[in-house]
C-alpha positions as CSV (number, residue, x, y, z in Angstrom):
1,X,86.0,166.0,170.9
2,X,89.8,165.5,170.2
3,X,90.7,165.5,173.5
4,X,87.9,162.9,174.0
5,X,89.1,160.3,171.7
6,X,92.5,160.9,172.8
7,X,92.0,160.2,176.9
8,X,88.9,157.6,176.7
9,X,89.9,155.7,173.3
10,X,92.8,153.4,171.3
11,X,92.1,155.3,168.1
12,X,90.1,158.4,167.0
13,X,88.8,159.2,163.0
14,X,87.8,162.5,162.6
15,X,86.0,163.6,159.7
16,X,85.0,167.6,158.9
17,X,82.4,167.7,156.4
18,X,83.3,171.4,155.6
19,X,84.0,171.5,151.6
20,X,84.5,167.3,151.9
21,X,83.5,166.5,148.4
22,X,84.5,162.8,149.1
23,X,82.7,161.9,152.3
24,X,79.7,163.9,150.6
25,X,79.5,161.6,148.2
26,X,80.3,158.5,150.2
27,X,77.1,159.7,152.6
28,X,74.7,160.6,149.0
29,X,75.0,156.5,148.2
30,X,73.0,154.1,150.7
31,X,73.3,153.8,154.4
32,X,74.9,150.7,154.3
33,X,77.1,150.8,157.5
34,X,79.6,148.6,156.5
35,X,80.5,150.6,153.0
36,X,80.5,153.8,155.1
37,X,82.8,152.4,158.0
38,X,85.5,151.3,155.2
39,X,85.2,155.0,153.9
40,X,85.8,156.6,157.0
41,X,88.8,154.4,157.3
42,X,90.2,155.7,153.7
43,X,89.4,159.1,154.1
44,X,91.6,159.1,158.0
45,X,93.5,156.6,157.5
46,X,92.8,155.2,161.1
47,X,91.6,151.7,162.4
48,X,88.0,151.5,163.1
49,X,87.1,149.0,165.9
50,X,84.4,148.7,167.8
51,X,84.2,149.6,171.3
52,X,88.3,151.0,170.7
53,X,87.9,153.8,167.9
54,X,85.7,156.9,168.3
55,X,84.1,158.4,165.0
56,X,83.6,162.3,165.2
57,X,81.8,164.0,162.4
58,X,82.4,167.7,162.5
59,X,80.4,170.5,161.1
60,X,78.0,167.5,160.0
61,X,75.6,170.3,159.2
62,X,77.1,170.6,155.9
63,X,75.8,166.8,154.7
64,X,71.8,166.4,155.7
65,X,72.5,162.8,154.6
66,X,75.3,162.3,157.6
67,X,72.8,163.6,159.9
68,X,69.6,161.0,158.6
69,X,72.7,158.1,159.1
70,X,73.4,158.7,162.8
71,X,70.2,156.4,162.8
72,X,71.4,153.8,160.8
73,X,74.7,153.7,163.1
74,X,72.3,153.5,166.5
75,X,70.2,150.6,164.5
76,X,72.7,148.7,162.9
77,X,76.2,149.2,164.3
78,X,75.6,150.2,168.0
79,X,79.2,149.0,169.1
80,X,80.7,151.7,167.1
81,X,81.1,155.2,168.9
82,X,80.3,158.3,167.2
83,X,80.1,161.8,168.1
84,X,78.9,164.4,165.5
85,X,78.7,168.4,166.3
86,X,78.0,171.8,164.2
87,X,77.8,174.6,164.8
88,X,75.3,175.5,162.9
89,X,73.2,172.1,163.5
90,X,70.4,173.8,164.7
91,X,69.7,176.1,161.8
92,X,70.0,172.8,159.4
93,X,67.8,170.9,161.5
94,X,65.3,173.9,161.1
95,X,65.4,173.7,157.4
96,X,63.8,170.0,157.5
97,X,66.6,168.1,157.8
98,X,65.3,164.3,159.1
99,X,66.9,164.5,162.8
100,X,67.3,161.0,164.0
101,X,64.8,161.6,167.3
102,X,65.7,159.3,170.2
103,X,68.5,157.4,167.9
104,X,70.8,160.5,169.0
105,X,71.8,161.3,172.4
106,X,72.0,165.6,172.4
107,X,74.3,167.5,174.4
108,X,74.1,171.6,174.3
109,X,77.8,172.5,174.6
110,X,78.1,176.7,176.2
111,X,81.3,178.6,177.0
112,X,83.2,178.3,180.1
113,X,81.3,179.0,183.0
114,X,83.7,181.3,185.8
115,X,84.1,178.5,187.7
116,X,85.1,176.2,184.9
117,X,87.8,179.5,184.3
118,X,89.2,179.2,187.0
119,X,89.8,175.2,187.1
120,X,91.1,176.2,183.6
121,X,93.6,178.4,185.1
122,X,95.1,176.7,188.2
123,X,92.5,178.5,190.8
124,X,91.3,174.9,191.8
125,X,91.5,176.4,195.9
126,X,89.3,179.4,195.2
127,X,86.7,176.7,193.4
128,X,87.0,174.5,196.3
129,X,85.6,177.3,198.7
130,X,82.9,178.0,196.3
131,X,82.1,174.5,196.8
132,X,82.3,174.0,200.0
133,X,80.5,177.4,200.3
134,X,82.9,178.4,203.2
135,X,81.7,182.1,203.5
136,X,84.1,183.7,205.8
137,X,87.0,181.8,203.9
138,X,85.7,183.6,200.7
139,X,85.5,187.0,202.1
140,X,89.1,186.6,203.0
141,X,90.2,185.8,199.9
142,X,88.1,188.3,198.0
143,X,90.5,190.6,196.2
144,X,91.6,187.6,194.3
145,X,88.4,186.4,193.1
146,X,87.2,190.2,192.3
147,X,90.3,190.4,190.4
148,X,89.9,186.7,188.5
149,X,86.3,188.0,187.9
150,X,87.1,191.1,186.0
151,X,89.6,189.1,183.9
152,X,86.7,186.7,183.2
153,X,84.7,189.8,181.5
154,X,87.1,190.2,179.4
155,X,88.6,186.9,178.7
156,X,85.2,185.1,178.5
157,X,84.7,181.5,178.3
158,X,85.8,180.5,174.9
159,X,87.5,177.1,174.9
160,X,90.3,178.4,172.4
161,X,90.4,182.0,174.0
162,X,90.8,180.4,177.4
163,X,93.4,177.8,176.2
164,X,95.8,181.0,174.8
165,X,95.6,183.0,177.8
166,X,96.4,179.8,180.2
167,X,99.5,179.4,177.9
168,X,100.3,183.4,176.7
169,X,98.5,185.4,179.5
170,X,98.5,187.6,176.5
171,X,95.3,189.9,176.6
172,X,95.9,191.4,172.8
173,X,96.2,187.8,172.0
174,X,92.9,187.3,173.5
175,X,90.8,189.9,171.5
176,X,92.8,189.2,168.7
177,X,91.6,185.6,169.0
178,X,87.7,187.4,169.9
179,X,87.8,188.9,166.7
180,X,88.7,186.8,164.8
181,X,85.6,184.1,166.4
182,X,83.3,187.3,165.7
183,X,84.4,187.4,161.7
184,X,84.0,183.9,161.7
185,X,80.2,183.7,162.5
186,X,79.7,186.4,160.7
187,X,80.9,184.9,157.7
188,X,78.8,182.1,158.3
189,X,75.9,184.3,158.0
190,X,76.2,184.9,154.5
191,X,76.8,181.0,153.8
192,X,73.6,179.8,155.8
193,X,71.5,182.9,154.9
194,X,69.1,184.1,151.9
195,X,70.3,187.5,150.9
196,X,67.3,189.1,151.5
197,X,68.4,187.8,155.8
198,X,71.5,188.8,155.9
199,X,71.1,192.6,156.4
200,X,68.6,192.1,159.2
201,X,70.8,189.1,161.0
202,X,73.6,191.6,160.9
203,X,72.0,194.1,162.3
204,X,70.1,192.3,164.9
205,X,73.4,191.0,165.9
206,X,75.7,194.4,166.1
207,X,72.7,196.1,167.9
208,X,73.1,193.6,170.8
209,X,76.2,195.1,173.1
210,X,73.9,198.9,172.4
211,X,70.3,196.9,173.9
212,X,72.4,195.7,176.8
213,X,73.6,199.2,177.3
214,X,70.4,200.8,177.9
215,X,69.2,201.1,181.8
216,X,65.8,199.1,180.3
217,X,67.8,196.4,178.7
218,X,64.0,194.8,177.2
219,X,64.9,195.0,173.4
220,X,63.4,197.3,171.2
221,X,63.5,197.1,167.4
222,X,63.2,200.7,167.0
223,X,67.1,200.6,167.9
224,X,67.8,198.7,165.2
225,X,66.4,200.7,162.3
226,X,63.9,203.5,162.7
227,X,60.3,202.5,162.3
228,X,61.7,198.8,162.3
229,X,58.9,196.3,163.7
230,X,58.8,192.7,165.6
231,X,57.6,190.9,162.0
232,X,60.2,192.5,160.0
233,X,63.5,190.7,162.6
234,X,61.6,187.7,163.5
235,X,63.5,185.3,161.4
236,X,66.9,186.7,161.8
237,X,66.4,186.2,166.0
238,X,65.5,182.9,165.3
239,X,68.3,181.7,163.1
240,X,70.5,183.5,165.8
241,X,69.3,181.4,168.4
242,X,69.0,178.4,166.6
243,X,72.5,178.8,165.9
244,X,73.5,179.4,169.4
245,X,74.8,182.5,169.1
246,X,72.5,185.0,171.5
247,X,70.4,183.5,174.5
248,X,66.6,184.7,175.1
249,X,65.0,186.0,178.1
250,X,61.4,186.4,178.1
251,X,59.6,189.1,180.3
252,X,56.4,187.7,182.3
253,X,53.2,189.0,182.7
254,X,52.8,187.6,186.7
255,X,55.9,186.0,188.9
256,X,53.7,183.2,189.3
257,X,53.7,179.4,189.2
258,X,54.8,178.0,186.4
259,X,56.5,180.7,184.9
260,X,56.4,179.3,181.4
261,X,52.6,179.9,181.3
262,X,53.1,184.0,181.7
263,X,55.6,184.1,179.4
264,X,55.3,187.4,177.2
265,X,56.6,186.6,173.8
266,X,56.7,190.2,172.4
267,X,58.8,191.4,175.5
268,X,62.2,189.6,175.7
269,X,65.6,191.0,176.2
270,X,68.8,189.4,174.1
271,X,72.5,188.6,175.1
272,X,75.4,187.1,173.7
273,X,76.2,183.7,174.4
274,X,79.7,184.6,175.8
275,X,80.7,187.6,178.1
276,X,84.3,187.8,176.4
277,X,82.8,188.4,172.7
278,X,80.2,191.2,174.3
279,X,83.2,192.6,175.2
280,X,85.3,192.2,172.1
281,X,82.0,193.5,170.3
282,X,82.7,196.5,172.7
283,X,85.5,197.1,171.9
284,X,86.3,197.5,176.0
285,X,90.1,197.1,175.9
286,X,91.9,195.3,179.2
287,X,92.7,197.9,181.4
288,X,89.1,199.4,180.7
289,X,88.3,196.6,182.8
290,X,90.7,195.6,184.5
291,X,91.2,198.7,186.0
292,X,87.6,200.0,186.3
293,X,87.7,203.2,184.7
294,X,84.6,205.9,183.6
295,X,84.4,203.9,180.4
296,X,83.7,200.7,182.3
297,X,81.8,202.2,185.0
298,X,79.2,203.4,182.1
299,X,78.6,199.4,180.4
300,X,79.9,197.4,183.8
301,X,76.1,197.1,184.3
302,X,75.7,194.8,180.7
303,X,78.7,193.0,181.2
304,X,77.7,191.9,184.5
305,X,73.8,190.7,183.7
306,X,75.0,189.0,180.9
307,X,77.7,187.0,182.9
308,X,74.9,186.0,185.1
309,X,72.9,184.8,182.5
310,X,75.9,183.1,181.2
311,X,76.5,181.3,184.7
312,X,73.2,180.3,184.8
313,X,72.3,178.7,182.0
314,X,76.1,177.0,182.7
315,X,75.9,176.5,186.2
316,X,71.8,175.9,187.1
317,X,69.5,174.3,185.8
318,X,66.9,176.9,185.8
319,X,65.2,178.7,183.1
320,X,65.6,182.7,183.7
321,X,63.2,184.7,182.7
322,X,62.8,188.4,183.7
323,X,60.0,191.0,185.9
324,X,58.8,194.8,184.6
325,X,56.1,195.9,186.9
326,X,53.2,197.7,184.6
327,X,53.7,201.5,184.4
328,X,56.9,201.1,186.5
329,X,61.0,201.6,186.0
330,X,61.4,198.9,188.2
331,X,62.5,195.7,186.7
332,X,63.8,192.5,188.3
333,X,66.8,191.4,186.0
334,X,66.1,187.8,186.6
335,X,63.1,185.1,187.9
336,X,63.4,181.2,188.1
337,X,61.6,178.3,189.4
338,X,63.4,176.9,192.2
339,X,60.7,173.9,193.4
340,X,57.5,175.0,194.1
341,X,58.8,179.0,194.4
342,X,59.7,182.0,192.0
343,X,63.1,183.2,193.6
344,X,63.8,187.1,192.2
345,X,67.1,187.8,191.5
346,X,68.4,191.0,191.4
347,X,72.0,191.8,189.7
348,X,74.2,194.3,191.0
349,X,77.4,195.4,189.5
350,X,79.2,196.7,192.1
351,X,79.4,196.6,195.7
352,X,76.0,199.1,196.1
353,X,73.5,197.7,197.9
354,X,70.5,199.6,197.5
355,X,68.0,196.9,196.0
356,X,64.9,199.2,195.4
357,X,63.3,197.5,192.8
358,X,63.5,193.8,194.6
359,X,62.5,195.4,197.7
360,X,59.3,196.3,196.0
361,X,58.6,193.1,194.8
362,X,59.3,191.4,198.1
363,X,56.9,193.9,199.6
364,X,54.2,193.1,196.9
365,X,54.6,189.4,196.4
366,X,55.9,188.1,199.6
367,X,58.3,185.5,198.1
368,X,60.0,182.8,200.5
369,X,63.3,183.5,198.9
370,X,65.0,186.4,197.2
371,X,68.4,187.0,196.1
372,X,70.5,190.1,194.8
373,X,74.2,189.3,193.7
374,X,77.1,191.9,193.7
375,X,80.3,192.3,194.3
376,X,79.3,192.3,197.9
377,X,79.9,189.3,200.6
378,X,78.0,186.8,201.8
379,X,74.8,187.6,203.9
380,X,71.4,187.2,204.9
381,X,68.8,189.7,205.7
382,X,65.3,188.7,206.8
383,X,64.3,189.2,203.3
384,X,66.7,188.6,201.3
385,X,70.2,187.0,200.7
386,X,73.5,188.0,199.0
387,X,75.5,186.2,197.0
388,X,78.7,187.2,195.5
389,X,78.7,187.6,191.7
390,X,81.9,185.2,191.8
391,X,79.8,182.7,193.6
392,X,76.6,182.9,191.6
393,X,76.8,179.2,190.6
394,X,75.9,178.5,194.1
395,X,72.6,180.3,193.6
């Protein structure tokens, strides 16, 4: 938001509402815009003009009352700019905060995506052939974006964990910086929480890398605590998605159109909204990864669904959702609507081919498209195509 104010206008005023006893109070008078504005300008000591300063309110979850005046700024004062974020917005909204609907324009902010990582780190050629989807040119050049891929497991796509290996290339420095992120929300559980929460957000949250770990990656709550039931987590898998912090993929009954009306709300799997934390949360170290050894080979098959999931909710705009066939093993990691179609996707860590379970499904439901990713190249079959996990934002 910084970097915002800084390239697009004259002046910026940040405010962070985080233990701000003075901007609470200024917010707890009326909304009068004008008093508020001359605030802002005592508390930052910067200019506010219209149309030349930008306004950022920062964990504006912490004051209700700055949240119910984004209104009175879009009513009264449209030629100033503001921008407000926290990270924990949707988890105050959910407590009955008024939310200024259609006075607010919302924008869902996620971790880099791979190819945002590699504009991040100078790769802007191996972007441009994922663009320009030049297939033979990316099969040359594989090695390299095999080997920026891997670093993308464990880096992730965290803006400030990015930003220190782009300056450092300092992978201790990385997971130091993970950790540290991970301590950070957890902390924030016991500040946003009721006591009698916490223990099951905890432990819905540690028991996340271990779901993903599992060959049937569909989460069970017996995993969690023995004799543990759907009623008893409910609330603490809510407030983690409300906060933003683990992504939701609901099973269906049927792979037909729309998918939303098969959706099977007691079957769902859960990931982690950034393939670097899973990681850290692993504790995988670099050359686990890097180097692809038995400890990698064992959980490459987690890391690698939830980087697709990553890159598409990132890269796509479909909703995933997932496929277990009744009395079956087989499962089809991911289906979306693509127009008028339900296009499986099967992932593949590694280079093996052998789709089984999505050649079943083609057999059964006949679909006009189907895709597996891997580590493979580029190609098309008469039932099916390949993209390259690297590539998956062409999907």
């Amino acid at each position: 938001m910084k970097e915002f104010g800084k390239t697009h206008f004259k002046y910026t005023a940040y405010v962070n509402f985080d233990n701000n006893e003075r901007m609470a109070e200024v917010f707890a008078g009326d909304y009068n815009i004008e008093r508020i504005l001359m605030a802002i300008n005592i508390e930052t000591g910067v200019k506010i003009v219209p149309e030349e300063t930008l306004i950022i309110f920062d964990e504006i979850q912490e004051n209700p009352k700055a949240i119910a005046a984004l209104k009175y700024f879009c009513e009264e004062a449209p030629e100033y700019a503001v921008i407000a974020a926290g990270s924990l917005l949707g988890v105050a909204i959910h407590k009955g905060v008024s939310f200024p609907v259609g006075k607010v324009d919302t924008l869902e902010l996620n971790p880099l995506s791979f190819r945002e990582f590699l504009l991040a780190v100078g790769q802007e050629g191996l972007v441009g052939l994922i663009d320009d989807m030049d297939w033979s040119l990316i099969e040359t050049f594989k090695d390299k974006y095999i080997d920026w891929l891997k670093k993308y497991y464990y880096i992730g796509g965290m803006p400030e964990i990015v930003a220190s290996f782009v300056e450092d290339n300092d992978f201790a420095e990385v997971r130091r910086l993970q950790k540290r992120i991970i301590e950070m929300y957890e902390s924030d559980f016991s500040k946003h929480t009721t006591e009698n929460e916490l223990p099951r957000i905890r432990m819905v949250w540690n028991s996340i890398p271990m779901q993903l770990a599992k060959e049937n990656k569909k989460f069970f709550f017996g995993k969690i605590r023995e004799g543990a039931r759907a009623k008893d987590f409910e609330i603490a898998i809510e407030w983690l998605l409300d906060c933003g912090l683990i992504k939701k993929v609901y099973n269906v009954s049927k792979p037909a159109m729309p998918l939303k009306a098969y959706t099977e709300f007691s079957a769902f799997k859960l990931y982690l909204l950034d393939v670097g934390l899973l990681a850290a949360m692993s504790d995988l170290d670099a050359r686990t990864i890097l180097e692809g050894n038995s400890i990698f080979v064992e959980f490459k098959g987690a890391l690698t669904e939830q980087y697709v999931l990553q890159q598409l909710i990132a890269d796509t705009e479909y909703t995933p959702y997932y496929y277990t066939e009744t009395k079956s093993e087989g499962e089809i990691d991911f289906l979306v609507q693509k127009g008028s179609q339900v296009v499986p996707v099967e992932v593949k860590a590694e280079e093996n081919l052998r789709a089984k379970s999505l050649k079943v499904y083609c057999d059964k439901f006949k679909p006009e498209y189907a895709v597996r990713t891997s580590m493979s190249g580029y190609r098309e079959q008469d039932w099916m195509v390949n993209v390259p996990l690297y590539a998956v934002s062409r999907l």
